[in-house]
Steps between C-alpha positions, in 0.01 A plus 500: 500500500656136560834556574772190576763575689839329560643513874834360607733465755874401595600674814361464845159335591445478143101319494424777816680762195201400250237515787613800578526631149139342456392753791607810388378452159141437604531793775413796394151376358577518150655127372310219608682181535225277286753147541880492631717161337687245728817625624780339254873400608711642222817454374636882416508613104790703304734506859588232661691568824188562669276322732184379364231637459108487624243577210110586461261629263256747596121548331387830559247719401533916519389824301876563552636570102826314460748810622333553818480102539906520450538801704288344793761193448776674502405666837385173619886346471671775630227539832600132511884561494622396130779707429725586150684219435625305218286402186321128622676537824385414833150695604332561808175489267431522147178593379457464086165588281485207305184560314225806514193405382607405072654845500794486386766831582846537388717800665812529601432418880160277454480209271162300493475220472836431695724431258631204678176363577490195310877423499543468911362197657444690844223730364371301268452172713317734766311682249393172337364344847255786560401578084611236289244596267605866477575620122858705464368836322779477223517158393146374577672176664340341851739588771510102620608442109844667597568267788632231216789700426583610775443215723477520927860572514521595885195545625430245785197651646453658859153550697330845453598755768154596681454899371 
């Protein structure tokens, strides 16, 4: 399955965060890493009094279904030091399924497609650089076609870590 990924940090060496990330998702054998975005300098979204952020998008492919790709996540950020902290607080990492494949899976903990996707600039500018061409599985709409309304709002673009 082709799986997209959103990865983002705010604390710390936050482009060696996403490398890092980037390497313990494709560790185990299981998720390959088929094409990782440009690292994006991002203003932070819903609180403010936070430093900024560093954002990436992820294509990967696995036979992982979407709970064990969340649980392996999960483990990910906290093996990486994210702690609880405040809703859209500051993160060591963040790691988001943004899309699975056009499955789309609404429970209580897992939502795909992210149900921010095409509302926040900083997944949806990476996401457009590396599949501008992908189709969102509920509205049928081209990925890119989102940029327009959402515009490049903070996301002046960094070199690719080397994973």
């Amino acid at each position: 399955m082709i799986c997209y990924l959103g990865l983002g940090s705010n604390m710390a060496d936050r482009a060696g965060m996403i490398a890092r990330a980037a390497a313990c998702l494709v560790s185990r054998g299981d998720i390959v890493l088929r094409r990782l975005s440009s690292l994006y300098l991002t203003s932070p979204w819903g609180r403010l009094d936070q430093g900024d952020f560093v954002n990436a998008v992820a294509e990967v492919e696995t036979h992982l279904d979407p709970r064990e790709l969340l649980r392996r996540a999960k483990g990910i950020e906290q093996d990486l030091g994210r702690r609880p902290g405040p809703r859209w607080g500051p993160r060591a990492i963040d790691i988001d399924i943004l899309l699975y494949g056009n499955e789309v899976v609404r429970e209580d903990d897992l939502v795909i497609p992210h149900p921010y996707l095409c509302k926040r600039a900083f997944v949806l500018v990476p996401l457009a650089e590396i599949a501008p061409d992908l189709i969102h599985p509920e509205t049928g709409v081209k990925v890119s076609s989102f940029m327009e309304t959402v515009g490049r709002s903070g996301g002046s673009s960094w070199t690719n870590p080397a994973i």
